[in-house]
C-alpha positions in Angstrom: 0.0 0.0 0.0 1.4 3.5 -1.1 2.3 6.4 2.0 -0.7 8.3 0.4 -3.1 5.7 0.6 -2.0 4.9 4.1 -2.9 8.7 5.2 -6.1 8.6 3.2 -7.5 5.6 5.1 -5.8 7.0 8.3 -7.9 9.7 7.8 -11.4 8.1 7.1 -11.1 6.1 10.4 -11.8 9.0 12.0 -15.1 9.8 9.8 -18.6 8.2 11.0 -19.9 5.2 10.0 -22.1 6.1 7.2 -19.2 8.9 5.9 -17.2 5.9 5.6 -19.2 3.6 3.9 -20.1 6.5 1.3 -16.6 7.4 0.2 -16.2 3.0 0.3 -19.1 3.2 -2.3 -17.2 6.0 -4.3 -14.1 4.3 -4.7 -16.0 0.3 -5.2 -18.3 2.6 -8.3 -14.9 4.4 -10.1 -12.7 0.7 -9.7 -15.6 -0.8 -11.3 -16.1 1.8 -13.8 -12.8 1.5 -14.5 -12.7 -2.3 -15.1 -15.9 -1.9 -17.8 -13.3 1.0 -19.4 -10.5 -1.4 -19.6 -12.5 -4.6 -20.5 -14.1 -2.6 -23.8 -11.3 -1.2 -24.9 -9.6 -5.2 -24.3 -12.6 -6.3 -26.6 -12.1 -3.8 -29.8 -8.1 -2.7 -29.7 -8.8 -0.3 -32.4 -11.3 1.6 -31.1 -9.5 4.1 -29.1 -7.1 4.7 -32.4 -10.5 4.9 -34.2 -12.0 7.8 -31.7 -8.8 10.1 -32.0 -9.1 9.9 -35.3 -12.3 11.0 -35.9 -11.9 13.3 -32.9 -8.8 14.7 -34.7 -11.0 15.1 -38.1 -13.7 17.0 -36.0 -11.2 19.4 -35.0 -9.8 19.8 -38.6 -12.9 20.4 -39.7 -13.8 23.5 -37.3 -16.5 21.2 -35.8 -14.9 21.9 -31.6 -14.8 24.0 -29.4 -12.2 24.7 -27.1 -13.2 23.9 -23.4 -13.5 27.3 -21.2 -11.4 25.7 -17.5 -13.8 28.1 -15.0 -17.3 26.5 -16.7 -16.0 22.9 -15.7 
């Protein structure tokens, strides 16, 4: 276990109960998300190649926008 994740769990123990168990179900929903991420991308190879590309001709073609950071 890293030093960081050490002081994060350090520092849950001393939220309540239910505090816990809803940052427990934050980090369970993002692993999992992440394993569907991985596991679709394991199932077509090409298709992350295949979305920069057309992300790529999008931009090209004037069709983006850039992102404005403070409206995030």
């Amino acid at each position: 276990m890293t030093e960081l994740l050490e002081q994060a769990i350090a520092k849950l123990k001393n939220l309540s109960a239910n505090e816990q168990d809803a940052i427990a179900a934050m980090i369970l929903a993002e692993l999992e998300d992440e394993r569907l991420w991985d596991e679709a991308f394991a199932r077509s190879p090409d298709m992350l190649a295949k979305l920069a590309t057309e992300a790529m001709a999008e931009y090209r073609a004037g069709k983006t926008q850039q992102l404005d950071p403070d409206t995030l």
